[in-house]
C-alpha positions as CSV (number, residue, x, y, z in Angstrom):
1,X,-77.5,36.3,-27.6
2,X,-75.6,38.1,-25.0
3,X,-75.3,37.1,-21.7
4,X,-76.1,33.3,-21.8
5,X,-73.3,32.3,-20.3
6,X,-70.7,33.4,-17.9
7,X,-67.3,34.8,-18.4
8,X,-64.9,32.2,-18.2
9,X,-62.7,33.7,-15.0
10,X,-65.7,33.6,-13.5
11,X,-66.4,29.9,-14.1
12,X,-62.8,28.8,-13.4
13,X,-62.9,30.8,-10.1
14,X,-66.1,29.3,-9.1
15,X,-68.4,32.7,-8.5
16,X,-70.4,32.3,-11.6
17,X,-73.2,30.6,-11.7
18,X,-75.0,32.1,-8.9
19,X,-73.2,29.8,-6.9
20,X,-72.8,30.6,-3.2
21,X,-69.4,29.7,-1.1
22,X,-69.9,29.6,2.6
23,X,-65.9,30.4,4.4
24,X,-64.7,30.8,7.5
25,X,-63.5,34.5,7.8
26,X,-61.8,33.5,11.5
27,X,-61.7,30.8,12.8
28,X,-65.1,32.6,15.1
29,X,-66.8,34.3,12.6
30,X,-68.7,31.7,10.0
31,X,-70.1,33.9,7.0
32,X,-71.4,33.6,3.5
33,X,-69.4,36.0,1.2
34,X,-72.3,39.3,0.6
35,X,-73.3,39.8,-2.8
36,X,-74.9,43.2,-3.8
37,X,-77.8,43.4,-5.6
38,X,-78.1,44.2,-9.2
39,X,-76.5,48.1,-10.6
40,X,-79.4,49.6,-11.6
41,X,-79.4,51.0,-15.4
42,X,-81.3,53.1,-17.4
43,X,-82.4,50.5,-19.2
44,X,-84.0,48.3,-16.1
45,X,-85.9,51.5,-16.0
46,X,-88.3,49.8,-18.8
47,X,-88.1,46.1,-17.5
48,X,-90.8,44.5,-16.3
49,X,-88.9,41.8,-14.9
50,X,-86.4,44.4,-13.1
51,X,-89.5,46.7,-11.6
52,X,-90.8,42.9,-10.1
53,X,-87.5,42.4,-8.9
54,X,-87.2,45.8,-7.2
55,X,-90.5,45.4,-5.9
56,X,-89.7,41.8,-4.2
57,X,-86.7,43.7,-2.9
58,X,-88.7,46.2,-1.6
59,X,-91.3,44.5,0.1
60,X,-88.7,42.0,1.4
61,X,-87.2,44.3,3.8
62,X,-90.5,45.8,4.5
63,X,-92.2,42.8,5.9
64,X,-88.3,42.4,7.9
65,X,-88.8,45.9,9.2
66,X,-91.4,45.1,10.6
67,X,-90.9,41.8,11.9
68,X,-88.1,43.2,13.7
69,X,-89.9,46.0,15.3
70,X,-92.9,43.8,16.4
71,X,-90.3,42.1,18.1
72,X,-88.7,45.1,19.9
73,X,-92.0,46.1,21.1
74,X,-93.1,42.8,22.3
75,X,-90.2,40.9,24.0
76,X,-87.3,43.8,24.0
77,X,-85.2,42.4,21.7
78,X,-82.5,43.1,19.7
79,X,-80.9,41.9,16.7
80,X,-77.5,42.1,17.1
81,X,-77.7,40.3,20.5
82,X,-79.7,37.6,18.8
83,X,-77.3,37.1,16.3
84,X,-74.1,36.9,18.5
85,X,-76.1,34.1,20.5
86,X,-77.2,32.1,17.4
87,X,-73.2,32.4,16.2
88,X,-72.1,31.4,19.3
89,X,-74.2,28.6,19.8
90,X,-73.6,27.0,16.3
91,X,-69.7,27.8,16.7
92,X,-69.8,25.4,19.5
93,X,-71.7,22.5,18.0
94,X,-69.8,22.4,15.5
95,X,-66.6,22.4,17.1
96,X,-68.5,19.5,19.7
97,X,-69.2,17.9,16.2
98,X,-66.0,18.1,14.9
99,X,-63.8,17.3,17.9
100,X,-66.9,14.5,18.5
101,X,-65.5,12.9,15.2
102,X,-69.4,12.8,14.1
103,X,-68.5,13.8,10.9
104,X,-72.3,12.3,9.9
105,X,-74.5,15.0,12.2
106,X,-71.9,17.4,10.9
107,X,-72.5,16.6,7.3
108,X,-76.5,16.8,7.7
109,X,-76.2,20.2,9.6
110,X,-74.4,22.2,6.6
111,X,-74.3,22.3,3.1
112,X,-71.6,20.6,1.1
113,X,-69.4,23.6,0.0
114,X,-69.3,24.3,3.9
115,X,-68.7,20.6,5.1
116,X,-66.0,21.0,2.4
117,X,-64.6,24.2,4.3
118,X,-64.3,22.3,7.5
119,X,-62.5,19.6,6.6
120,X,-60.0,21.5,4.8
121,X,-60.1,23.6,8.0
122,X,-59.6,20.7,10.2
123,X,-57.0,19.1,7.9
124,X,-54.9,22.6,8.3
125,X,-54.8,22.7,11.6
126,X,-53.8,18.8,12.1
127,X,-51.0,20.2,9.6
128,X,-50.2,23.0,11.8
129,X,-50.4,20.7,15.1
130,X,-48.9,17.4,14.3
131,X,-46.5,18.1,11.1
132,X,-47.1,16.7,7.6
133,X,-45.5,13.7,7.5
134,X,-48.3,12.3,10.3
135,X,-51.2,13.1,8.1
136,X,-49.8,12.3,5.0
């Protein structure tokens, strides 16, 4: 059987799986590294399960497109502003939350990989600040 499991690189590097790593690209930008969908092959041509997929895919950013144009029609709005707000806002809580010491709100607002990221975050830059030999 081909393709059961994953190459082992992959497993050792932690991207197999189907496993998603949320990282900080800046220390303003908080991301979730893009994946791109599927290469389409000849053979996916005669998949049923592929023409479903492409079909979720397809209706996916349908009902989005839509969604998104409602909304510019009904309350002006734009998505780019909307998402510089929302990154904005959650920057600052959880800088509050981490400078705060509520490391318990913090934990119940992200997943583990990124409460993970933080705190090595956090632990690098009370490196960089205070020296090694404080933290250590």
């Amino acid at each position: 059987m081909r393709g059961v499991t994953p190459a082992a690189d992959l497993v050792s590097s932690g991207q197999g799986g189907g496993q998603l790593r949320p990282y900080l690209l800046s220390p303003q930008v908080i991301a979730e590294p893009y994946s791109l969908p599927p290469k389409l092959t000849i053979v996916s041509l005669f998949s049923i399960d592929r023409w479903r997929l492409r079909g979720k895919w397809a209706l996916g950013w349908l009902k989005s497109a839509y969604a998104l144009a409602k909304l510019k029609r009904a309350l002006d709005f734009d998505l780019l502003t909307f998402r510089d707000k929302e990154v904005r806002e959650l920057y600052e809580e959880l800088n509050k939350m981490q400078s705060g010491y509520s490391h318990n709100e913090l934990r119940d607002m992200v997943t583990p990989p990124m409460f993970t990221q933080l705190r090595r975050l956090h632990l690098v830059l009370g490196r960089e600040r205070f020296g090694n030999e404080i933290l250590d």
